[in-house]
N, C-alpha and C positions, 0 to 999 in steps of 0.2 A: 655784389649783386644780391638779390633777395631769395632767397632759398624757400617756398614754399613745398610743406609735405601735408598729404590729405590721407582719409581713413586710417587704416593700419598701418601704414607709414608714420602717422603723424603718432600713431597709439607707443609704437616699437620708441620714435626717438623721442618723447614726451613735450615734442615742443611741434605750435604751428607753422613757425616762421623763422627765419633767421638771415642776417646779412652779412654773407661767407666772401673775403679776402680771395682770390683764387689765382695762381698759374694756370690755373688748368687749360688747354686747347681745346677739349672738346668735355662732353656731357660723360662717357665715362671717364676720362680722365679725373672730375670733380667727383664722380664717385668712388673711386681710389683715394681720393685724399680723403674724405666724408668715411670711409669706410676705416680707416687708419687714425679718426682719430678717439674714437672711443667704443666699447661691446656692443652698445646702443646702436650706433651705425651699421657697425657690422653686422647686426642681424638684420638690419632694415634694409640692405641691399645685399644680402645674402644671394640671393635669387635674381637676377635682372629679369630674366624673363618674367615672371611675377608682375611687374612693373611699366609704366608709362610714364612716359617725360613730355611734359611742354615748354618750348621757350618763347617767352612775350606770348602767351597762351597760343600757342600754336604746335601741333600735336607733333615729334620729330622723331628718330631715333635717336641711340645712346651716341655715336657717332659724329652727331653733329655738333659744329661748331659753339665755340662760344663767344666768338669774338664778336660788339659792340651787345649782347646779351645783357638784358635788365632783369629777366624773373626766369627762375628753372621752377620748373612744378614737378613734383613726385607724385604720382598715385598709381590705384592696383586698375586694372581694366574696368571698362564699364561694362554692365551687359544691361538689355536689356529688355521688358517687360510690359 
């Protein structure tokens, strides 16, 4: 699946994108593995709360599934102005 990270996310793991292999069952599960595999991660999801996830651009929590899942999106909240 296609791993997209935005803002400070994206600053923390130095990359925009990536197409990550997964077991995972659900969206923290893939953050567990992402978090374990190098310092760069781990501090990018240090914090969940911090953070928002979308799957196939549709806003979810960490909770939710991953099964037939094409795109996870990482970023920090919006606010807005």
């Amino acid at each position: 699946m296609d791993v997209l990270y935005f803002a400070w996310v994206r600053e923390r793991i130095g990359i925009p994108r990536e197409k990550v292999e997964t077991q995972a069952a659900t969206v923290a599960d893939l953050v567990e593995e992402l978090r374990a595999r190098e310092p760069r991660y781990a501090a990018a999801f240090a914090d969940l709360s911090a953070l928002r996830v979308a799957l196939d651009q549709e806003l979810t929590e960490f909770d939710a599934p991953l099964a037939g899942v094409r795109e996870v999106a990482f970023f920090p909240p919006m606010t807005g102005g």
